[in-house]
C-alpha positions as a printed Julia matrix, in Angstrom:
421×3 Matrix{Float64}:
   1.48  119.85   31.66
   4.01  118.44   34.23
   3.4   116.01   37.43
   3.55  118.88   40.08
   1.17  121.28   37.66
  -1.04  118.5    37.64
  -0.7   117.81   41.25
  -1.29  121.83   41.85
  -4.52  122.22   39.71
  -6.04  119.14   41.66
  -9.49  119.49   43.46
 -10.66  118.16   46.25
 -12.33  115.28   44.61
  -8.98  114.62   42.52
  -7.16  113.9    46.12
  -7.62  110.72   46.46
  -6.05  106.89   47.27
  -6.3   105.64   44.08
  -4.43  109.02   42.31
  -1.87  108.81   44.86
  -1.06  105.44   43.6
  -1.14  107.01   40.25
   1.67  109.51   40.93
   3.65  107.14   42.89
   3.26  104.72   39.92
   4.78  107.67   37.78
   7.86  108.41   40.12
   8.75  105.03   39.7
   8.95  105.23   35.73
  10.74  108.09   36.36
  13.81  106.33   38.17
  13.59  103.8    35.9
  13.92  106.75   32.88
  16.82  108.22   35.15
  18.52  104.6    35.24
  18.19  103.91   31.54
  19.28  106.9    30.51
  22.43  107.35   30.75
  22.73  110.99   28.26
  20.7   113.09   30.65
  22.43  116.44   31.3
  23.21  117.87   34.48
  20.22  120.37   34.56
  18.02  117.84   33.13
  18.46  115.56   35.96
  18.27  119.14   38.3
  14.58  119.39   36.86
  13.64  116.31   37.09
  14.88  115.93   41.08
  13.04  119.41   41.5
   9.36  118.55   39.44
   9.27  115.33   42.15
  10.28  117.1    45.08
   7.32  120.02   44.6
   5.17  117.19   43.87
   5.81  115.55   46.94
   5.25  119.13   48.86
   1.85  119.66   47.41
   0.88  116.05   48.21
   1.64  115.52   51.53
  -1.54  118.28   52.55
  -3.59  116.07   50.69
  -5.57  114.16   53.4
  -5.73  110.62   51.9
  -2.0   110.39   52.29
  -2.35  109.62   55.71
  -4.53  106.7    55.29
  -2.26  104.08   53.11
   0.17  105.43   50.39
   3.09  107.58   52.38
   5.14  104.6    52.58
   5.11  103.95   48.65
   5.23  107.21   48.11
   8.85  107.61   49.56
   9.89  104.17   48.82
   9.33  105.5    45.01
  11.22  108.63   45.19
  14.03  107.3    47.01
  14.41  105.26   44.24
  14.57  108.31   42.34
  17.14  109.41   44.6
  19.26  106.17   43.91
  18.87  106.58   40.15
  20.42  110.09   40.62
  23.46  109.24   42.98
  24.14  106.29   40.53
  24.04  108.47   37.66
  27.82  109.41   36.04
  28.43  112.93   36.57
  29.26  115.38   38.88
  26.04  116.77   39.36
  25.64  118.38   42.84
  21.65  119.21   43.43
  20.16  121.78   45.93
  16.12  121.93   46.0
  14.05  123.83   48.79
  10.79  123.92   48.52
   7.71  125.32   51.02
   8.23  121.86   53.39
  10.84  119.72   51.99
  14.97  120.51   51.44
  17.24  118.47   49.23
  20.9   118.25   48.54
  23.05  115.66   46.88
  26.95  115.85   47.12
  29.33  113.84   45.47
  33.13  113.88   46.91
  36.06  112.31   46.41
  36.83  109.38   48.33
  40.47  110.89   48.93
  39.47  113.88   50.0
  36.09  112.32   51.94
  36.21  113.35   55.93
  33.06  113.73   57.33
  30.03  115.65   55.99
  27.17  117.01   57.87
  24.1   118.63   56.24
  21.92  120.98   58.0
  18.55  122.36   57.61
  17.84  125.92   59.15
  14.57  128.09   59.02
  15.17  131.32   58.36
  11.64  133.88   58.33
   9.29  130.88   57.73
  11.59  129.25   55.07
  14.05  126.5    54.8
  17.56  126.87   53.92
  20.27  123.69   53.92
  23.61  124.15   54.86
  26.3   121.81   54.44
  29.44  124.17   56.29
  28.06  124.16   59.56
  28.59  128.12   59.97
  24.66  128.47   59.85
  23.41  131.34   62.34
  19.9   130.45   61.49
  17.54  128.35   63.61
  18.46  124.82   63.2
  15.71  122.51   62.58
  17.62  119.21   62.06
  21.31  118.17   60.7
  22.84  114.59   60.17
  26.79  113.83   60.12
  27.61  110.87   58.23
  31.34  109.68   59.56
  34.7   109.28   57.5
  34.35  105.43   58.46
  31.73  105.25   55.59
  34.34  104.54   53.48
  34.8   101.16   54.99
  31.52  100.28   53.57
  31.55  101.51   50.1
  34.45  101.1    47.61
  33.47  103.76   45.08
  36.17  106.55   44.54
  33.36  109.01   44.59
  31.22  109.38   47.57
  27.73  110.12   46.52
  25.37  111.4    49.39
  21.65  112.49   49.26
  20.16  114.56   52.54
  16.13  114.99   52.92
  14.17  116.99   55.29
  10.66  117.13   55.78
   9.33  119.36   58.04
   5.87  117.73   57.82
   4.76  114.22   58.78
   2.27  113.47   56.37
   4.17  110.87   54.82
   5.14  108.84   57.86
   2.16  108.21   60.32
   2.42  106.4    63.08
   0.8   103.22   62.88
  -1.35  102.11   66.28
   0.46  104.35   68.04
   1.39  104.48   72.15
  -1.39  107.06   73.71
  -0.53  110.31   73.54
   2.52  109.21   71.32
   3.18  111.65   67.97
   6.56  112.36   66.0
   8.07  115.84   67.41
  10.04  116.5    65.27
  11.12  116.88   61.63
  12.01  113.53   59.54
  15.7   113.77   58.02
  17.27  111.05   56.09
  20.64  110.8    53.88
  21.32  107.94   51.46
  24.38  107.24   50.03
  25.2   105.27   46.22
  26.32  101.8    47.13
  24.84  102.01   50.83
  21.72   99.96   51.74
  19.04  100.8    53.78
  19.93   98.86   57.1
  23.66   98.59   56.05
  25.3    98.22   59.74
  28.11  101.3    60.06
  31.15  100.89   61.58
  30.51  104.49   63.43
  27.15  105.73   64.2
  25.8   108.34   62.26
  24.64  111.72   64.42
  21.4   113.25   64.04
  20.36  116.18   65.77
  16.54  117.33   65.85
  14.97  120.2    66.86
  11.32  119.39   68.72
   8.13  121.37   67.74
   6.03  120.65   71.11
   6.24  121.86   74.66
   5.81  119.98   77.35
   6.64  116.46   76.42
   8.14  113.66   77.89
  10.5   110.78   77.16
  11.67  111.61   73.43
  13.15  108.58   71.48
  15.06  108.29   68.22
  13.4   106.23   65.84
  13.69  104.93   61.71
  10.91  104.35   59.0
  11.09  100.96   58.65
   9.35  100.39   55.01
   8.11   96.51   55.65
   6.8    97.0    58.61
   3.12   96.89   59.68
   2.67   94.68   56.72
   4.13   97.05   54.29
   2.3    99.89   55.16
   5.65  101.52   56.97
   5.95  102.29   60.55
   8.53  104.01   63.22
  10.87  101.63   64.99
  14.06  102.33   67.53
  16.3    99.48   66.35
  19.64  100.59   65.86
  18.98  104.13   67.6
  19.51  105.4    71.0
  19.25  109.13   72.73
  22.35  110.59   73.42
  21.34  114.36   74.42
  17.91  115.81   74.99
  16.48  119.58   75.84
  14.78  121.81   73.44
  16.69  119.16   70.69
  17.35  115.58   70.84
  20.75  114.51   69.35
  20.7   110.49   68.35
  23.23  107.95   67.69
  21.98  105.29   64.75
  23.82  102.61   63.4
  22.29  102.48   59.94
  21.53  105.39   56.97
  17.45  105.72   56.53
  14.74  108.57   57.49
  14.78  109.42   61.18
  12.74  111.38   63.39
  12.04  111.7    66.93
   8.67  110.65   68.93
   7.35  112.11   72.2
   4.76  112.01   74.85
   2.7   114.73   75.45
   0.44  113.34   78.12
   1.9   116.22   80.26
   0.44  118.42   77.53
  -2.01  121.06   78.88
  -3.93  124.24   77.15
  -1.88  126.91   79.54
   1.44  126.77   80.15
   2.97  124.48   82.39
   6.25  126.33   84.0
   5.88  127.41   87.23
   7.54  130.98   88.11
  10.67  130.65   89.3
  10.29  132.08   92.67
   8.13  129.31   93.18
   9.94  126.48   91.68
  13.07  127.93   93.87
  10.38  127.84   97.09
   9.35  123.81   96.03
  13.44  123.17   95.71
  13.85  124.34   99.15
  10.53  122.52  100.38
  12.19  119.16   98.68
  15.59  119.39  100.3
  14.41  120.55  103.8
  12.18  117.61  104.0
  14.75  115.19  102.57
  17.29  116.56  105.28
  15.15  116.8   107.92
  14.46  112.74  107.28
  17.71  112.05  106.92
  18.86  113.52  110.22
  15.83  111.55  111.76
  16.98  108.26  110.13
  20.81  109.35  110.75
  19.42  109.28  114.56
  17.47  106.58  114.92
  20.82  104.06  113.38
  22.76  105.66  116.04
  20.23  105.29  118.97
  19.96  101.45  117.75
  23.94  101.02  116.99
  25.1   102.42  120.81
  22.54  101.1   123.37
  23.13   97.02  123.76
  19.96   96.47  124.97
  18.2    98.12  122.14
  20.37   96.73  119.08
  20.33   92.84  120.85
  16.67   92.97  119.35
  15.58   90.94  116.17
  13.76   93.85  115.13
  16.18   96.57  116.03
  18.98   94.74  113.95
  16.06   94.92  111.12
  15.15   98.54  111.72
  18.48   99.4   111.17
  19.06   98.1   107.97
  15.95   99.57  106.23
  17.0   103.05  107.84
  20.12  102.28  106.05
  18.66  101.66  103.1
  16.62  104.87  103.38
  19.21  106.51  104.17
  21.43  105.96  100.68
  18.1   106.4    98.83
  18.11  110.27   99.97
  21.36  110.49  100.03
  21.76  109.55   96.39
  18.59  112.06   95.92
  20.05  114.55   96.97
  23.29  114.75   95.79
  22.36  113.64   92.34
  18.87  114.49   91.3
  19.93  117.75   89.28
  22.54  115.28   87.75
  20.84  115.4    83.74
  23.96  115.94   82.01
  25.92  113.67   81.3
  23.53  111.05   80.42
  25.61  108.46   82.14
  25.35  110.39   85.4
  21.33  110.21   84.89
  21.05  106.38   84.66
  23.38  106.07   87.75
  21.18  107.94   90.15
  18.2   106.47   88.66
  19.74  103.34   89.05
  20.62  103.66   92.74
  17.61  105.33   93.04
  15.4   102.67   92.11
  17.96  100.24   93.88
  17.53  101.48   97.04
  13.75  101.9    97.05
  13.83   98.29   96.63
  15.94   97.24   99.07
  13.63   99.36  101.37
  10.32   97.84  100.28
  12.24   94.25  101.32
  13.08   95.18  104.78
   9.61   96.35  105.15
   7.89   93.51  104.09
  11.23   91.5   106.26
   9.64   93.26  109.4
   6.01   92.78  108.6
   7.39   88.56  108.35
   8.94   88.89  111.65
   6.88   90.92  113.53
   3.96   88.31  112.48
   6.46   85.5   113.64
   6.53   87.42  116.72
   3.17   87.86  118.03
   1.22   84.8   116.09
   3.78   82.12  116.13
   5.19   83.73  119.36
   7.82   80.88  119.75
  10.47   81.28  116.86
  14.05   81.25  117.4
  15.12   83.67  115.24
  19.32   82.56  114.38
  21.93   84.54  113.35
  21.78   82.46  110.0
  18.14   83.47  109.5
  19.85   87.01  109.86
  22.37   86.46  106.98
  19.64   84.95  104.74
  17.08   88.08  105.1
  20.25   90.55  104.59
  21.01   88.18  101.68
  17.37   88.19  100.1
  16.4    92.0   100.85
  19.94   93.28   99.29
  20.38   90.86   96.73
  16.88   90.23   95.2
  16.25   93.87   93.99
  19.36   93.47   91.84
  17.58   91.16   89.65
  14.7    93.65   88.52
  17.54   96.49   88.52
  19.55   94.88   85.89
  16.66   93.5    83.84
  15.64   97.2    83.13
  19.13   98.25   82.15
  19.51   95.56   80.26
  16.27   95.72   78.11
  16.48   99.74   77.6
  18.79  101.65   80.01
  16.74  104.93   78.3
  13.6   103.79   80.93
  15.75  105.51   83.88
  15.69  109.06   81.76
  12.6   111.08   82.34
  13.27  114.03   79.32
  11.47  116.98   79.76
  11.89  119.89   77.31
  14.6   121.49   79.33
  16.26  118.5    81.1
  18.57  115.64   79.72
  17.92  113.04   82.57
C-alpha cells in the first residue's frame, strides 16, 4: 500500500502529531532515494512527485497539522522538490490535485526570458498555466525575471511552482488581532537557487484574496527558522505594489508567499453602502470641506488687509494655522480619490498627515501665548520669538513625518477590497 493510500484509509485516531512526523520522516527518505538514484525514469520520478503531493492534500485537513508539524512538513517535500530539479533529465512535471497544483519546467539558459506560472480555478478545480492566455479565474501567478540567470550558472534552468489553496500548513504564529492569511500560498524554487538568495530583479507575485471587507493587506514569506523552528510569516524582502480584489507584490528572494489581512472591519451583513448613498456622503464630504475652506480662505484675508487686526500677536498666529488648515483640505480634496498610483497615495497621505501636524502646533502655539497673555500679562512678544514658533510648528512635524516613511512608507495606504491607497 502506498503513502497517500495509507494517508487516505486513516481514522480519526490515526491523525495525529506523532504520525505526521512519521510521514514527514518518510518524505525525507524519499529525496534522499530521488538523490541517490540517479536511474529513475521520467515517469518514475512523475509518480513519485504525484504520491507526495496527494499526500500532502489529504493531510493538510487533518487537524493536528495546525498545532506543530506544517513547517517540517514542507521543509521535507521541498527537499523532494530539490532532489527532482537536480535530477538529469528533461523531465517536465504537471500535478493538480483537490488543493494543491505543481509544475516543474526546465529551459534552456539560451533560450531563458522570463517565465510566469499561473494557477486558475475553473468549476471548483485548479488548473496551472504557464502561457498566460488563461481566461479562467486567476487565483495566484508568480513571474520569475530573465535576471535569474545572473544568479545561477547552469545551462538549464530548472524551476518548480506550488500553490496551495489552503493554509493548513502555514499558521500564523501569535498572530496581530484579527490578522489571518487571505490568500493562497504560492512558491517557485529553482535548482542552484537558495532560499533567501537576494535577486537582482524582484520577482512578481500576484494573489487573488478570499475575504471581503479587509484592510491593510501585506506581502509576506514563510520563514522556516523562525518562531524557534516552528515557521512563521515575515515581510522582509516584500512590499505591496497594487491592491483591490488582488494584491500584486514585489519580493526580492524565491520562497512560499502569501498575503495577510485585517478583517476587523469584518461584519455578518454586508458592508457596501448603496451607491446613491455613498454618492449623497461624497457630496456631504466636499460641501463641508468647501464650505470650511471658504471660511478659512476669509478669515486669512480679513487678518492679511486690516493693519490693525494683523499688528496682533495672535492674529499673525491665527493666520498661520488657517494656513495650515487650509493646505490640509486642500490636499483632501484634490487628492483623496488619488489610490492609483501607489506613489500618488503616500503623497497625499503624507501631506495629509503633514499638515494636521503643523495645525495641532499652532494650536497648542496659541494656547502658549494666549496663557502668556492673560497670566503673565507682561511679555514682550519679538519678532524673533515669531521666527522661532514658525520655525518649531513647521519644522518639528517633519521629524515624525519622515520617521514613518522611513520605517514602512506602506503605513500611509489604507487598502480596502476595492481601493489601492
Amino acid at each position: 500500500m502506498s503513502l497517500n493510500e495509507l494517508v487516505m484509509n486513516s481514522t480519526d485516531n490515526d491523525q495525529s502529531i506523532d504520525n505526521i512526523i512519521i510521514v514527514s520522516n518518510v518524505l525525507n527518505q524519499t529525496a534522499i532515494l530521488i538523490s541517490d538514484h540517479a536511474t529513475l525514469s521520467p515517469s518514475n520520478l512523475t509518480v513519485i512527485t504525484e504520491t507526495v503531493i496527494q499526500t500532502l492534500d489529504i493531510i493538510e485537513e487533518w487537524p493536528a497539522i495546525m498545532k506543530a508539524e506544517g513547517n517540517q512538513i514542507i521543509q521535507s517535500f521541498e527537499g523532494i522538490v530539490d532532489a527532482v530539479l537536480n535530477y538529469d533529465n528533461d523531465t517536465n512535471i504537471d500535478i493538480v490535485e483537490r488543493n494543491i497544483a505543481f509544475k516543474i519546467r526546465k529551459v534552456t539558459r539560451s533560450s531563458y526570458n522570463k517565465l510566469t506560472f499561473t494557477a486558475t480555478a475553473s468549476n471548483g478545480s485548479l488548473m496551472i498555466d504557464t502561457d498566460g492566455n488563461s481566461t479562467n479565474t486567476i487565483i495566484g501567478s508568480i513571474t520569475i525575471p530573465k535576471s535569474i540567470l545572473n544568479v545561477t550558472t547552469d545551462a538549464q534552468i530548472k524551476v518548480a511552482f506550488s500553490l496551495y489553496e489552503e493554509t493548513a500548513f502555514f499558521p500564523i504564529r501569535d498572530p496581530p488581532p484579527n490578522t489571518i492569511v487571505g490568500s493562497s500560498v504560492i512558491s517557485a524554487r529553482i535548482a542552484g537557487v537558495s532560499d533567501g538568495t537576494q535577486l537582482p530583479d524582484p520577482v512578481v507575485i500576484t494573489l487573488a484574496l478570499k475575504t471581503n471587507n479587509f484592510s491593510n493587506p501585506f506581502c509576506v514569506y514563510w520563514d522556516f527558522k523562525a518562531a524557534e523552528g516552528g515557521g512563521n510569516w515575515s515581510t522582509d524582502g516584500c512590499t505591496v505594489e497594487a491592491a483591490n480584489s488582488s494584491v500584486t507584490c514585489h519580493c526580492n528572494h524565491l520562497t512560499n508567499f502569501a498575503i495577510l489581512v485585517d478583517i476587523s472591519r469584518r461584519t455578518e451583513g454586508p458592508t457596501q453602502s448603496p451607491r446613491h448613498i455613498a454618492v449623497a456622503l461624497d457630496m456631504v464630504s466636499y460641501f463641508g470641506v468647501g464650505i470650511s475652506l471658504v471660511g478659512l480662505i476669509l478669515t486669512i484675508i480679513t487678518l492679511v488687509i486690516f493693519k490693525k487686526i494683523r499688528t496682533k500677536d495672535a492674529s499673525k498666529f491665527h493666520i498661520q494655522l488657517c494656513v495650515s488648515l487650509s493646505l490640509m483640505l486642500l490636499v483632501f480634496v484634490s487628492g483623496i480619490s488619488e489610490v492609483s498610483p501607489k506613489e500618488g497615495c503616500i503623497t497625499v497621505g503624507v501631506l495629509i498627515h503633514y499638515f494636521a501636524l503643523v495645525a495641532w502646533m499652532w494650536m497648542g502655539a496659541e494656547a502658549l501665548l494666549m496663557f502668556q497673555k492673560l497670566v503673565i500679562v507682561f511679555v514682550n512678544v519679538s519678532w524673533y520669538y515669531h521666527l522661532a514658533v514658525s520655525i518649531v510648528c513647521w519644522g518639528l512635524p517633519l521629524i515624525p513625518v519622515t520617521i514613518l516613511l522611513v520605517v514602512d512608507y506602506n503605513y500611509y495606504l489604507t487598502l480596502d477590497e476595492n481601493d489601492s491607497g
